[in-house]
Residue, then its C-alpha position, 0 to 999 in steps of 0.5 A: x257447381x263442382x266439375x264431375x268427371x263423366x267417363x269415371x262413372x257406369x251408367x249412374x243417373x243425375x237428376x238436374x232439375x226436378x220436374x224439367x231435366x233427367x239426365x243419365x250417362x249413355x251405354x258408352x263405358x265398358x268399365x276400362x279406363x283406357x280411352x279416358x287417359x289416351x286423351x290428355x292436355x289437350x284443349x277440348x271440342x264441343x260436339x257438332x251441331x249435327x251429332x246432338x239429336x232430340x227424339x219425342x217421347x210416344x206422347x210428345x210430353x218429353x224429349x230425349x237430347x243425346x250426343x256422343x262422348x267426348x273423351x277426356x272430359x269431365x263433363x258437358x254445361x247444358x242449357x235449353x233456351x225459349x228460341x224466342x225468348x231466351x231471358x228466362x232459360x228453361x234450364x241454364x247453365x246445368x252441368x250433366x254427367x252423361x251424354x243423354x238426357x230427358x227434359x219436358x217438351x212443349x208443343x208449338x215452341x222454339x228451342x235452343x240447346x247450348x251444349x259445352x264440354x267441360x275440361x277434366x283437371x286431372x287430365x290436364x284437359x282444356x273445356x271447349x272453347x265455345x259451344x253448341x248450340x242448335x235450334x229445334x222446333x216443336x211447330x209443325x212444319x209448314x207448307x209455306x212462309x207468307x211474305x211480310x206485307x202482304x195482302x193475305x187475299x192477294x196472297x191466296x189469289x196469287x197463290x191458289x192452294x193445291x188440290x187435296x192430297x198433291x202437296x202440303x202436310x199429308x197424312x194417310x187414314x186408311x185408304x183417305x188422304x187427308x191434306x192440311x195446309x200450314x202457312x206460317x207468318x213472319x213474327x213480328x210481320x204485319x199483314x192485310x186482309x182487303x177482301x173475304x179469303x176464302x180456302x176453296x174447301x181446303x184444311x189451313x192452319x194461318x199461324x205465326x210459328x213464335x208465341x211470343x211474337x205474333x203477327x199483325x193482321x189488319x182487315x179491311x171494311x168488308x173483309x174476313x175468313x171464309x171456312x169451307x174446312x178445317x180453319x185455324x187461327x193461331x198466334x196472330x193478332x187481329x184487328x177487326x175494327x174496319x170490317x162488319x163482317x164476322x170474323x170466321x164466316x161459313x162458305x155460303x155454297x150454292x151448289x151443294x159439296x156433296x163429294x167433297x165433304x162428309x155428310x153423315x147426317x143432314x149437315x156437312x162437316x168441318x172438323x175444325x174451326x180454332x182461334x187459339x193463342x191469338x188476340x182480336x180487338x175492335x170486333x164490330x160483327x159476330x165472331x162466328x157465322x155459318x150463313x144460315x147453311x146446313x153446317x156441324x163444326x165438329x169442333x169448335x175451339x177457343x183457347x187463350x185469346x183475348x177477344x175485345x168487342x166493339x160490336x154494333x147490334x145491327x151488324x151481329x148475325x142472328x143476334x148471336x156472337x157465334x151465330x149457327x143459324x143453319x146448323x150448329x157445333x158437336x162440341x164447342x170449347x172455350x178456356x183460357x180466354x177473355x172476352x170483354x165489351x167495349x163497345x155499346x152495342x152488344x149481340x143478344x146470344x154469347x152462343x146460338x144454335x138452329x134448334x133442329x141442329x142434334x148430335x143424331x142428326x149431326x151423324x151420331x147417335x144420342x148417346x155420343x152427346x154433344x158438349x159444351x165446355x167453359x174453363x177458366x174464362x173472363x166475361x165481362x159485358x157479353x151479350x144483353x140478355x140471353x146466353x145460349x140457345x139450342x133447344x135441340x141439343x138439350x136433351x143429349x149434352x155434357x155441360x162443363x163449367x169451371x173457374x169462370x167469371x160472368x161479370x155484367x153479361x146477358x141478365x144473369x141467369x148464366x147456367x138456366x142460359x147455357x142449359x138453353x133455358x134450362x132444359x135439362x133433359x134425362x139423357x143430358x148432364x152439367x157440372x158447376x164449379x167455382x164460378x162467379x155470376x155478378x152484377x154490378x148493380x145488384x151482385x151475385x146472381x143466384x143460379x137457382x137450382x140451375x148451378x146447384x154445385x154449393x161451389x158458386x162465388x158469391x162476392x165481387x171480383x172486383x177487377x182492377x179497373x176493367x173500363x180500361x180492359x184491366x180484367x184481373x181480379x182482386x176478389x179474396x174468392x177469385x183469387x184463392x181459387x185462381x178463376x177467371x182467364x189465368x193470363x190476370x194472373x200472370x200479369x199482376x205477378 
């Protein structure tokens, strides 16, 4: 790529790479030559490490990575690397005429910038002999880094959280201190679980801080997570093949919490329970148990996983996967995410609410609705026969499916089941779009007027060998429109 020479230019702008990198110069050229021809044959310094600083965007969409000039040159080589991945540079090797620029920003990711200068010819000016490079994280930043080989309950026996509002990553909402605590794993770390954790009402987000490289956790017979608040799991892999626990499991109180958490309605609230970017194999019980208590996850969110089943009929909780005896979820989500069977046992319900659990009663109104939300999710033999029950929500909810795949899962009927048995009320809605309901011994199952979107899939996926969780689609339908889990995709590329 031709050399250009910075200091020559007034405040023009060079657009790098579409989509990924605006740079532009800095207001540092008056319009005088006088400090670009003071620096002659001299061999040239890249800039410090300290001096390069990044600053999101409001929207945390982009960043801005400035540094200041280095006279006589004749430009900077730029390059912006995945921490954790560097064989496919974000944008490599680009030479910039400016000492600003603006490139993506992602959440939950490593950078590396390496940053040159580039010597002027004319002025008999050397490039730098090495460069830049500094590290930059979009992670939160953490209240504490996990030893690797730990026992997590030992950890946290050992370790007790402090109380709200004392340490951690606080953040003030009116006169309310709200208290979350990120404790990160070591990537590529392997972890145990010998018995419940359980958080004593505290907000915690259990993390490995590189997507690319999770951490191991391993529980042990009779061990799992307990939520008394906001719970997340994020990039982890997790075996629950030795436990018949449910994988996130409510706290069973015994004396109510009144005074510590909310209770707007007739239920307590956690805001949050979230396993994204993870991976589970072997899960013998349910994924979810509220322990028949009177509970309303605010949110309920599952995004890119990969959930592999081994479930065994007497161990799920309330014959459902995530299983709301007591209670239930305002909105529920799941995207970006397969869950597959691999087992011979198998939970009647993918979804299963008490029937008295209503938005109102939650501690809305009606008219805020409660939600349930599918997008582009592989399914393949989950549950036996129904799919979702909730009667009570029927009345006042937002149905949302998208670009997913049911292959072999309850009796078919997905929609008239998601809809809980179909009753539609006057105050509810749902919308359809693009997804296949298949059966292997009969083929599409017809929706009715349950799904009456006209966008249905109506041929085979025909995965390329899903007894060996080989879920990606090879369907002509399927693929022209991309449904299902996107990580297929990705890997057949």
């Amino acid at each position: 790529m031709k050399r250009h020479q910075l200091l020559a230019m007034t405040k023009t702008c060079l657009l790098a790479v579409a989509g990924m990198l605006m740079a532009s110069c800095a207001d540092t050229y008056d319009g005088k030559d006088s400090f670009q021809y003071d620096v002659r044959n001299t061999v040239l310094a890249s800039p410090s490490e300290a001096d390069i600083t990044i600053t999101p965007s409001t929207d945390g969409s982009h960043m801005d990575i400035e540094w200041p000039v280095v006279f006589g040159a004749g430009g900077y080589q730029f390059k912006l690397l995945n921490a954790s991945d560097e064989t496919k540079p974000l944008v490599n090797d680009t030479i910039i005429d400016g000492c600003k620029l603006t490139v993506s920003r992602e959440e939950d990711m490593n950078y590396k910038i390496v940053l040159r200068t580039i010597g002027n010819t004319k002025l008999n000016n050397s490039d730098a002999p090495t460069a830049t490079e500094k590290l930059y994280s979009t992670f939160a930043a953490s209240f504490a880094t996990i030893p690797d080989g730990s026992d997590l309950y030992q950890y946290f026996q050992e370790n007790p959280l402090p109380d709200a509002g004392n340490d951690g990553d606080t953040e003030e909402e009116g006169e309310e201190t709200v208290s979350e605590f990120i404790f990160d794993l070591v990537p590529g770390g392997n972890y145990t679980v010998s018995q419940p954790v359980n958080f004593d009402y505290k907000k915690v987000i259990l993390r490995t801080a590189d997507k690319t490289n999770h951490a191991a956790i391993t529980l042990d017979a009779g061990a799992n997570f307990i939520a008394s608040n906001d719970l997340t799991l994020n990039y982890v892999d997790i075996d629950a093949s030795a436990t018949e626990k449910p994988l996130v499991e409510a706290y069973n109180y015994s004396e109510n919490p009144d005074g510590i958490l909310e209770k707007p309605g007739n239920y307590y609230l956690i805001n949050f329970v979230r396993i994204m970017n993870s991976n589970v194999t072997g899960l013998v019980g349910s994924l979810f148990y509220d322990n028949n208590k009177s509970w309303c996850v605010v949110n309920f969110l599952i995004k890119n996983c990969v959930i592999l089943l081994n479930t065994k009929t007497d161990a799920i909780k309330n014959q459902a996967l995530i299983s709301f005896q007591g209670g239930g979820a305002k909105d529920f989500s799941i995207s970006n995410s397969t869950v597959y069977q691999g087992g011979e046992g198998n939970s009647n319900y993918f979804i299963r609410y008490n029937n008295s659990a209503r938005v109102d009663r939650f501690g809305w109104t009606t008219a805020d609705h409660t939600t349930m939300t599918y997008t582009n999710n592989t399914f393949y033999k989950v549950a036996s026969s129904q799919w979702g029950n909730y009667s009570g929500i029927s009345n006042y909810s937002t149905y949302d499916a998208r670009y997913n795949i049911w292959y072999d899962c309850a009796d078919g009927n997905i929609a008239r089941r998601m809809m809980g048995n179909g009753r539609l009320g006057n105050n509810a809605s749902a919308n359809w779009v693009s997804n296949t309901y298949w059966n292997s011994t009969t083929g599409q199952v017809d929706q009715g007027t349950y799904d009456a979107s006209g966008t249905a899939l109506t041929t085979d996926p025909a995965f390329v060998d899903a007894a060996n969780g080989i879920l990606t689609p090879t369907g002509a339908e399927q693929v022209e429109n991309k449904t299902g889990d996107p990580r297929w995709y990705a890997v057949s590329e």
